[in-house]
N, C-alpha and C positions, 0 to 999 in steps of 0.2 A: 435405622435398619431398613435395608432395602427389601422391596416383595423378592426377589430371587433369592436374599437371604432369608428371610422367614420360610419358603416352601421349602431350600434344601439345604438349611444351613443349621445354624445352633434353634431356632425356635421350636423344631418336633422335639429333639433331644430333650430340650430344657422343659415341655408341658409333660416329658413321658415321664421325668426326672421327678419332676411336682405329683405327676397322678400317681407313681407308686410313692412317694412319700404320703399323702394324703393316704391312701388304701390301703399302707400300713400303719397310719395313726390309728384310722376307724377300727382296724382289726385287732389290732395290739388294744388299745387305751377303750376299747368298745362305744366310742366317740358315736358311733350311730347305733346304737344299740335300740332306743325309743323307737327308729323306725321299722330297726327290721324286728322288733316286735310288731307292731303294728301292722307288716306285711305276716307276717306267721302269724296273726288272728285273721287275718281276709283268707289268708289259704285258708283255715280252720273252719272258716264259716262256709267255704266254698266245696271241700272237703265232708262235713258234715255225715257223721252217721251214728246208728246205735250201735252200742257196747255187745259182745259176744253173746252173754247170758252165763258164761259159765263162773261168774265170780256173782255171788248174791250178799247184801248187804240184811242183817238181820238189825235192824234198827232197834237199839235203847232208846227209845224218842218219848216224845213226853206225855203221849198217851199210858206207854207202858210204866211211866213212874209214875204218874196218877194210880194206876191200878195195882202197882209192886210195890210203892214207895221211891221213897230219895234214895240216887245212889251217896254212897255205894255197898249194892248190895252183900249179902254176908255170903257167906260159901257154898250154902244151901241152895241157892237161888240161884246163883251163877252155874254148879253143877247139875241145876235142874233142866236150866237152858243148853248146857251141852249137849246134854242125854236126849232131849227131844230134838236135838238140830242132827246127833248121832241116829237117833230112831229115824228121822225121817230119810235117812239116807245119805246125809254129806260125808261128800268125801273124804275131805278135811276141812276144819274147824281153826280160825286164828279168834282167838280171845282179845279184845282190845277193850279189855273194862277194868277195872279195879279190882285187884285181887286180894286175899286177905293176907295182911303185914305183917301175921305174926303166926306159927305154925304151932299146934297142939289141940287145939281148939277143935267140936264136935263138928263145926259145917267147914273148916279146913282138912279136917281129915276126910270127910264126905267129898270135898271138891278136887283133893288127891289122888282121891279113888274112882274118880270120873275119868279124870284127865289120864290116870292110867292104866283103865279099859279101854282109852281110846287106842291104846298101841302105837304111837307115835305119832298119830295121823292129826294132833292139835300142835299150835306155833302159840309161842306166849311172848309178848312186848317186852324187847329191852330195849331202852334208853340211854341216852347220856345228857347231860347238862354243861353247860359253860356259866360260871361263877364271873366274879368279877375283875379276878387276874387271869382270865383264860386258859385256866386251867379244867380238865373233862371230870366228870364224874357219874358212874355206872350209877344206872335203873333200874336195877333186873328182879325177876320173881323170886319167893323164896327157893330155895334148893326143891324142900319138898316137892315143889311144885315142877322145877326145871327137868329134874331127872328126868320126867316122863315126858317131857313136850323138846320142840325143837324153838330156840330162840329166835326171834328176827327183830330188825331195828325198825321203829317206827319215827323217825326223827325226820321232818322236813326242811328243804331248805329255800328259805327265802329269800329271793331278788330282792333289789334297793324299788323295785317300785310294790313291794307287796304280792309280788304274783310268786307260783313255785312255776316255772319254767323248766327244767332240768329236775330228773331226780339221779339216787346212788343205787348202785346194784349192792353196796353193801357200806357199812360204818364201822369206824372202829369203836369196840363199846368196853370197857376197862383195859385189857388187858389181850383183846384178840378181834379180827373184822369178822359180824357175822353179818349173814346176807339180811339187803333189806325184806319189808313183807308183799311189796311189789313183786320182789326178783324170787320171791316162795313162792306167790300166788301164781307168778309168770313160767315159772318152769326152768328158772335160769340157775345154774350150779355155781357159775362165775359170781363170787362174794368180794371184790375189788372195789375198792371205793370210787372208781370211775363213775361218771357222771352220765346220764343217757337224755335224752331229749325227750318230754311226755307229749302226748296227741291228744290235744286238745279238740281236735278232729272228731273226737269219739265223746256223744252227745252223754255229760256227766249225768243228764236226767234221766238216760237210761236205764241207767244200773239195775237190775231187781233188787229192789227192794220189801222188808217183810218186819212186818212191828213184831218186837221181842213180844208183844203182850197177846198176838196171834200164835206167836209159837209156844208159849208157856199155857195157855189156851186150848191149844190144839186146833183150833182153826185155822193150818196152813193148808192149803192146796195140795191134795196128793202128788208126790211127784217134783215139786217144786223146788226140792232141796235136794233129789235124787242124782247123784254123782257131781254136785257142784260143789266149788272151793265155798264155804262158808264164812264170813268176817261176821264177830259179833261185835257191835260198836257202841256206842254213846251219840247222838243224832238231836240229842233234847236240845234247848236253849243253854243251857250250860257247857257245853261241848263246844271245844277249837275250834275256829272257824278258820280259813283263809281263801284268798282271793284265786278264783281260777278265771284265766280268759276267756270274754265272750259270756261269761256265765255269773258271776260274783261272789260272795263271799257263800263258802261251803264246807261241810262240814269236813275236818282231816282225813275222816275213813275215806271218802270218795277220793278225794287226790290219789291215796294208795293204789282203790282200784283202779282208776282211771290210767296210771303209770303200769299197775299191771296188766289192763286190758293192752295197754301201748307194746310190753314185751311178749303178752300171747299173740298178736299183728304177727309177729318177726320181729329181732334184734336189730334197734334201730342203726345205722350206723355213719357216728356223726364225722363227714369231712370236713366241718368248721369254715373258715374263711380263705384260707393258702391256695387253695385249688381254682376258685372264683375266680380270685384277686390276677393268677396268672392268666387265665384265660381273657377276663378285664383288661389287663394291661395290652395283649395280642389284640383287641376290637379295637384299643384306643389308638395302636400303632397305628392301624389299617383309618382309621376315622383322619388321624393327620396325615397321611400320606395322600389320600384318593383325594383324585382333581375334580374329576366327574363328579356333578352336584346329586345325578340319581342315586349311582353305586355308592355313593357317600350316606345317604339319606335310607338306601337297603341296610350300609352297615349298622348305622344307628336303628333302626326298627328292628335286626334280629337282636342285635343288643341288649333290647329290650322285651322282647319276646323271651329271648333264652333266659334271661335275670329274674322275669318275672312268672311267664309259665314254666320256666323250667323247673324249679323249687317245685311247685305242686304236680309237676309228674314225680319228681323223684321222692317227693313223701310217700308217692302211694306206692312207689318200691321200698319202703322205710328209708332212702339215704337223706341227711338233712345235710345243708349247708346254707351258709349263712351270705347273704348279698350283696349288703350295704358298702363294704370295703372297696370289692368290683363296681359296683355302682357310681361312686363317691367317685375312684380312678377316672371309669367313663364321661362322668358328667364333666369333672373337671379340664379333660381334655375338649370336650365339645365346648364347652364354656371358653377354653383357651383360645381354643380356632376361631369361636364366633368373635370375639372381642379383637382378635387378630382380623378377620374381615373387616368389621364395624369401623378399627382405626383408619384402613385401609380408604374403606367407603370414605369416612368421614376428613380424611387427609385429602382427598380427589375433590370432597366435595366442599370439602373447604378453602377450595382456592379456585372454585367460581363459583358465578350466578346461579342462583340452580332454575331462574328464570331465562335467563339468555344462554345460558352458559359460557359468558365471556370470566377470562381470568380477573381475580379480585385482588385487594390488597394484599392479604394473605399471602397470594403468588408472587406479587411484587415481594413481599418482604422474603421470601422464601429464594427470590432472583439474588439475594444479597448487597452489601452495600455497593456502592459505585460514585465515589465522591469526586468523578471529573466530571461528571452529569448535573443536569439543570432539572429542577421536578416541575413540571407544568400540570394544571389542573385546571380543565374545562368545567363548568359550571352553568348546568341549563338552568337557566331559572324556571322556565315556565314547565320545566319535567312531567311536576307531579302533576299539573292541572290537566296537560296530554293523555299524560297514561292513566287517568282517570274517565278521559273522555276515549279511549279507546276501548276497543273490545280487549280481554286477556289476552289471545292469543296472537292480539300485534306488536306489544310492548317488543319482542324481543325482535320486529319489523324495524320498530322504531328505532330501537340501540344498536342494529346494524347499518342503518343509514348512517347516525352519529359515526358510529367507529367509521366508517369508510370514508365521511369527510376526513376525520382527523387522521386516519393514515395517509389522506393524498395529499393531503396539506403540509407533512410534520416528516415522512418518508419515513416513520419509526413502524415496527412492524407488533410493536408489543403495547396495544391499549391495554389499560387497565379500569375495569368498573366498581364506583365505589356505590353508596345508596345515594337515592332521590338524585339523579340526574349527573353525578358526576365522577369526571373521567380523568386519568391521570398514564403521564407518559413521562421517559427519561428522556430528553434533548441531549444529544450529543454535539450541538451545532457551537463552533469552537467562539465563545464569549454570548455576553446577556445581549449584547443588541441585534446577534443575529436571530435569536431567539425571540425577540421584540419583534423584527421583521416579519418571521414566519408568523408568529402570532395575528400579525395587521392582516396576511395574506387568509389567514382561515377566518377570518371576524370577516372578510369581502367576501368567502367561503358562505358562509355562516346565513348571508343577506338572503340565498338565494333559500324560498320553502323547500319544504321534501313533502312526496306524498305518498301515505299510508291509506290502503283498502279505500281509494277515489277519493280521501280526504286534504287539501292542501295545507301544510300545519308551517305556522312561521317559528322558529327556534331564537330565544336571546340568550345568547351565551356570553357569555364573561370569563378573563382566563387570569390565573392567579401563578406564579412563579417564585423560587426559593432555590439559588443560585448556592446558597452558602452548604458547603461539604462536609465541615465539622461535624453535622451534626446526624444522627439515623436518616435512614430515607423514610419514612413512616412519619417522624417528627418533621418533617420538610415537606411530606402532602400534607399533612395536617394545616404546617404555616404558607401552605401555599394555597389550599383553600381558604384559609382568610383573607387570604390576598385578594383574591378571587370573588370573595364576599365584598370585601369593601371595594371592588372596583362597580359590582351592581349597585350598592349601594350611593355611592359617588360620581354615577352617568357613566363609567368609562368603559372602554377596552377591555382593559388590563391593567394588573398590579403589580407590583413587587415587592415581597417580603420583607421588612425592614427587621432587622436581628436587634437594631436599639428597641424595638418596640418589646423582646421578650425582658427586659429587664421591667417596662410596666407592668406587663403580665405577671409574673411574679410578686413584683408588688401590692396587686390587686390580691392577689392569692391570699398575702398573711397580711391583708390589711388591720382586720381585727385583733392578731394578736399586736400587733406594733402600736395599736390604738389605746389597749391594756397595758401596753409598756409605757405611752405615751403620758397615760394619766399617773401612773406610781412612778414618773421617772422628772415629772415638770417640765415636760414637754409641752403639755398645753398650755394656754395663757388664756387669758381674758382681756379683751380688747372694749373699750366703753364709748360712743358715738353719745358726745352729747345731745340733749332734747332740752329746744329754745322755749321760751313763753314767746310766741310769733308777736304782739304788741311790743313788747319792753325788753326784746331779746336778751333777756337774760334763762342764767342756766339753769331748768328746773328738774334738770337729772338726770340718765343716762341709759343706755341701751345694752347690755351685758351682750357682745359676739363672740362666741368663740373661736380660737386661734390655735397652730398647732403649725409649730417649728422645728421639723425633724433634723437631726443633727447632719446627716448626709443630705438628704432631698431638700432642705429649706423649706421657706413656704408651703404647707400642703389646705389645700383652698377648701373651705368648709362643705360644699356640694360634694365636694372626691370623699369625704368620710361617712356625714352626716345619716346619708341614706343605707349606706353599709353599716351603720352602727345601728337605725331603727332594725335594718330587716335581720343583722345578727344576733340579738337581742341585747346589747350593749346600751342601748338608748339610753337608759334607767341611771347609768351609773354615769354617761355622761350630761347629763340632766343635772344631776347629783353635785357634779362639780363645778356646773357653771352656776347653780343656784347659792352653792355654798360659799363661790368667791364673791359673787355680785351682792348676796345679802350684806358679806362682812365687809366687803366695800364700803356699802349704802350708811351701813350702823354705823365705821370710820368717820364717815364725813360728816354723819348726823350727829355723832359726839361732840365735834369740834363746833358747833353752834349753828350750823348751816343745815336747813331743813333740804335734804335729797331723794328724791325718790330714784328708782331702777327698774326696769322693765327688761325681762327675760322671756327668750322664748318657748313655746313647751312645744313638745312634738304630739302630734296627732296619734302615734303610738299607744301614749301615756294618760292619755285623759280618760280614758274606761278603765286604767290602772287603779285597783283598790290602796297600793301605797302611795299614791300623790297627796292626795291631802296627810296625811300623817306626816312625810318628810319633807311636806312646805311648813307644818306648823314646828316641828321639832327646828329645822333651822332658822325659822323667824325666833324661837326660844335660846338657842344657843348661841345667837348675836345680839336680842334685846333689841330687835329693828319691829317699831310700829308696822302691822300687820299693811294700812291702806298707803305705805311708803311701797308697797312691791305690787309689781305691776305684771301681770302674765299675758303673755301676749301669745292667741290661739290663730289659727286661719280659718277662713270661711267654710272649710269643705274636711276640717278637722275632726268634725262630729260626726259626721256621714254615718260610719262605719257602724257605732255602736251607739244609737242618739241620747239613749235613755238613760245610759250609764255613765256617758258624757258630760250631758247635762246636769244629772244630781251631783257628778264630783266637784262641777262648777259652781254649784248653787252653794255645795260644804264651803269653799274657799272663799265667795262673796259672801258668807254667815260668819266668818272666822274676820274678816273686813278684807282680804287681798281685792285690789281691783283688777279688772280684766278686760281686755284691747282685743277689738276685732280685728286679725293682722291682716294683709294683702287683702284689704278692702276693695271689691268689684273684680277680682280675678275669677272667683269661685261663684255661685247660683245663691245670693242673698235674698231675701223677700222681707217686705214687711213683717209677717209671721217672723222668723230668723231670729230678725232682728228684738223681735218682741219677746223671744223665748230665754234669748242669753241673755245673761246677766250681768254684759259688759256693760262699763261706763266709759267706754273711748272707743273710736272707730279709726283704724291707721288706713290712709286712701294707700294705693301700692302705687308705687314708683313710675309704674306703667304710664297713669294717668298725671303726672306730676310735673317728670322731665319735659312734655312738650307743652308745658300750659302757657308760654307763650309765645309760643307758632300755632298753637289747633284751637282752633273755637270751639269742636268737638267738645275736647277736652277739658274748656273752661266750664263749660257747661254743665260736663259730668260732675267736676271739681265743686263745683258750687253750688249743685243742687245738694249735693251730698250733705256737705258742710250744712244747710238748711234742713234737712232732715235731720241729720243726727242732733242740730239743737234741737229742734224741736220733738224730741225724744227725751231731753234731757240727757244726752251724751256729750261729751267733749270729741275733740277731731286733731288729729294727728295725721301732718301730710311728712313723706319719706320722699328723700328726691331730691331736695333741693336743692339745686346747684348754680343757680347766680341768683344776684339781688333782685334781675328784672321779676324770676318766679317768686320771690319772696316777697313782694310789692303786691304780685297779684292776692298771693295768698295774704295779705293782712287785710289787703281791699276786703277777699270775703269775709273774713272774720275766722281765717282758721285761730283756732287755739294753740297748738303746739307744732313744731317744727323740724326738722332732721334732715339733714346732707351735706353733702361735702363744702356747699358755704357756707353753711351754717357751723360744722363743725366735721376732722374724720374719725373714724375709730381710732383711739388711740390708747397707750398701755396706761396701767395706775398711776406714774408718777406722772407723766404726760398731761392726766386729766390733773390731779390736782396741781400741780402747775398752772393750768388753767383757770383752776374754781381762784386759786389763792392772785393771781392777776386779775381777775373780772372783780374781785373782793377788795383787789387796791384803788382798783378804776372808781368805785363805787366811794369806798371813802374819800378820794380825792375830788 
């Protein structure tokens, strides 16, 4: 989508489309209802005032039933209390107490005759109930009592969070709507069960209030009850309580007045959400349209001015109307727009440096393919150690020199910058070698320093290329900075991408599972280099190497897995199977009457492994191979890592009788100590020192001092290496003990060896 289409195309339409669906979710489904509560309690607090005076609360509270007794009272006492709220002057009287159930009775006829000396000027509680198939059922006084009073409905209605928010000007209560005792108290004639909004506004603790047990007493304040609406109520602990905002849980009589103090105000009247919502929707038009960041930034402030103060002017006219719907449209178009910029920004800024501001890969990949082009990629090496040593704000001094060589050099007008020093460009120059040439010409380019803020800086660049079109131009800088890597690494110029190389890569990738397939498919093998007795050359056992003959790739050479299989965590299981094969080997040949030992190697991984000795001794048990027949063979610098843990698992396996080879003897940091700690009984010299032991005196010397040490340790010596008879001369001269190499013998498969063992065995009886 293009910025011209998002300012005057489908993207206003389509946020204006979103913010009236949203603003009529919120309004409709009251989807924001918690908050524009939450705003109607800040007005309310903001709002704040006392109640008229002309509605007084005559409290049953629990003093007066201390002094009266428990309700509820009999007829006597209730018409006692009318008579003195009538003596004192109220105007009108609503009874909200308990009245007597049943008519005939001496203080029911007394409370009859109260309520009708009052001449109509008392209201009596009728009710309705909901059972539990929703079905109503009337509350009302007895007759007796009705004739003379006017009814009203005392029923409140509860929101889902506990609060009464709204009340009714009137309910339907059996068979007819009479008004509620709000809309009596209030002065309102309309008895419609319409709903009005209450005002919370009007401080509940105001109310006057007057203990029934002062007015039956005669301790009210003259005056006090003189022309006002009267409620007599129930205020004690035992009395309905419900939750008013801002204020908390109270007793029912007050909600009443408080809904009637709200219609002695004025007749609230509520415009609800439809009105907001369209006015909402007209700021959000004006929000997406306006270019100007100020008049844009005015429309959203009045927006929110009108949304927010406006509600609390128009409460104090009584009109109420609800917000959130408007609100919700608003925000969600300023939300649109802003995320609509943000891509914008982040589209721009995502296709350059945000330090140089040269175009980045991004842009390149954004340029699209172009498969008759050549991807070259310059590579500073010494980048980062520069723009470290520069101040911050010449880094991008620096990457303009860079660019400026490679445009005069390359005549392409479109560098591209990737991170830490490198640059990448399409060649259009028609085949690789012209491209080769130009390359020679910027590396003569290249000789000459640049100088940044008085500094002379020398650049070594190296450049790497990927000619091949098949494939993404993104996957072609990638493979042409390797190119580019291995040309730094290899003294050169420059590279070129070789495409047979991604078939390695690949292979590198799912080495480990092909390894796992390897083993459950008998792909690997076990290969066994005999091991001479160096005096009487004969065979005194073998070397287990493992082997691994991939059915497409052939040969794959123990180094290329080995070390992917420690650092993958595979080691364990290929461990597993070289021990398993070389055990039942060793046990094969020791059946047949020929004592053999076998010497495997263990990885440096594995020797702080809590399962090694358990799964050396479980497969010494399930082949019945003499424990000091198997030879384990560690490296010098094997321990390193984890010594402690190393060493006890070693010490388990020389207690269990395995014996143990110090392997690549003198490659790794030996000492006396070392040597004094393992618990090896053979020391294998490495290779190293073997192959030239006769061309180096050097090496004679190392060779044979060794040998003399480790006897006199009480060690055996195992030289690896051996590859003609002149070294094998030397080494019997010193007195090695045991023997290994390609003259002596090569790694070869199972049948191969015994083959072997069963000719040395004929030579031997002949």
């Amino acid at each position: 989508m293009t910025l011209r289409r998002i300012r005057s195309g489908s993207f206003p339409l389509k946020a204006l489309l979103a913010a009236l669906l949203i603003g009529m979710l919120f309004g409709i489904a009251d989807v924001g209802e918690p908050l524009e509560n939450a705003m109607k309690l800040g007005r309310f607090k903001l709002r704040d005032h006392p109640a008229s005076g002309e509605i007084v609360l005559v409290a049953v509270d629990d003093r007066s039933i201390a002094e009266h007794g428990q309700m509820p009272w009999n007829g006597n006492r209730v018409a006692e209390l009318l008579d003195h709220a009538r003596n004192a002057g109220a105007d009108r009287v609503h009874l909200d107490v308990p009245l007597p159930a049943a008519g005939g009775s001496a203080d029911a006829r007394r409370l009859e005759a109260s309520i009708a000396a009052a001449e109509g000027a008392v209201t009596l509680p009728a009710r309705f109930s909901v059972d539990g198939l929703s079905e109503r059922s009337a509350i009302v006084p007895l007759d007796s009592f009705a004739r003379h009073a006017r009814l009203v409905n005392t029923n409140l209605f509860v929101w889902w969070d506990d609060v009464i928010w709204q009340h009714p000007y009137g309910a339907m209560v059996g068979d007819r709507v009479i008004p509620s005792l709000s809309a009596s108290l209030g002065g309102i004639t309309d008895s419609s069960e319409q709903m009005f909004p209450v005002d919370y506004g009007i401080d509940v603790r105001s109310v006057p209030v007057v203990s029934a047990d002062d007015l039956l007493s005669r301790r009210v304040t003259p005056g006090s009850l003189r022309g006002k609406s009267v409620v007599i109520a129930r205020t004690d602990i035992g009395a309905n309580q419900y939750r008013a905002p801002g204020t908390g849980l109270v007793p029912a009589v007050l909600i009443h007045i408080v809904a009637a103090e709200t219609l002695l105000a004025g007749a609230p009247i509520n415009l609800g959400w439809f009105p907001p919502l369209l006015l909402g929707l007209a700021l959000a038009w004006a929000i997406l349209r306006l270019q100007r960041r100020w008049v844009l930034l005015a429309v959203i402030g009045l927006a929110g001015l009108l949304f927010f103060a406006g509600p609390l002017l128009l409460e104090i006219k009584h009109i109420h109307i609800e917000v959130m719907p408007a609100l919700a449209a608003i925000i969600t178009v300023v939300g649109a727009r802003a995320l609509s910029s943000a891509m914008r920004s982040y589209q721009k800024r995502g296709t350059i440096n945000i330090v140089t501001g040269m175009p980045n890969l991004q842009a390149l990949r954004n340029a699209g393919e172009q498969p008759d082009t050549v991807v070259v990629t310059a590579r500073v090496k010494n980048y980062a150690h520069i723009a470290t040593t520069l101040p911050a704000q010449h880094e991008k001094d620096l990457v303009e020199q860079i660019v400026a060589r490679l445009k005069f050099g390359t005549g392409s007008p479109d560098i591209y910058q990737a991170d830490e020093g490198v640059f990448v460009w399409l060649s259009t120059q028609p085949g690789e070698d012209s491209v080769i040439q130009q390359l020679e010409g910027l590396h003569a380019l290249f000789r000459s320093p640049i100088v940044i803020a008085s500094r002379i800086i020398d650049l070594a660049v190296t450049f790497g290329l990927d000619a091949d079109g098949s494939r993404t131009v993104l996957q072609r800088v990638s493979s042409s900075l390797v190119a580019a890597d291995e040309a730094a690494r290899d003294g050169k110029r420059w590279a070129s991408f070789n495409p047979a190389s991604l078939e390695d890569a690949e292979w590198s990738m799912s080495l480990l599972a092909r390894l796992d397939h390897a083993i459950d498919h008998g792909e690997l093998w076990v290969a066994y280099q005999p091991k001479l007795d160096c005096r009487s050359g004969d065979i005194l056992g073998a070397e287990a190497l493992v082997r691994w003959t991939h059915p497409e790739k052939g040969q794959v050479f123990p180094d290329q897995f080995i070390g992917a299989a420690e650092q993958g965590g595979r080691i364990e299981r290929l461990t597993e199977f070289v021990l398993d094969t070389a055990i039942g080997t060793a046990a094969k040949i020791n059946a047949g009457g020929r004592r053999f030992s076998i010497a495997v190697n263990l990885s440096a991984v594995l020797l702080g492994n809590d399962s090694l000795v358990p799964l050396v001794e479980g497969l010494l048990r399930k082949h019945r191979l003499s424990p000091f027949l198997l030879t384990l063979e560690v490296t010098e610098t094997s321990t390193m890592g984890s010594e402690a843990k190393a060493i006890a698992n070693l010490r388990r396996l020389t207690d269990i009788g395995v014996e143990l080879s110090i392997d690549d003897y003198g490659t790794g940091f030996s000492t006396l100590e070392y040597l004094r700690r393992i618990p090896a009984s053979e020391i294998k010299i490495d290779r190293s020192f073997v192959t030239m032991l006769h061309t180096s005196q050097s090496d004679r010397i190392m060779v044979n001092s060794t040998i003399q040490l480790a006897h006199s340790l009480g060690r055996k010596v195992v030289a690896e290496g051996v590859e003609s008879q002149e070294i094998l001369d030397h080494l019997r001269h010193m007195r090695c003990d045991f023997v290994q190499g390609y003259h002596t013998g090569r790694p070869v498969p199972l049948s191969a060896l015994l083959a072997l063992l069963k000719m040395k065995m004929g030579r031997r009886a002949a």
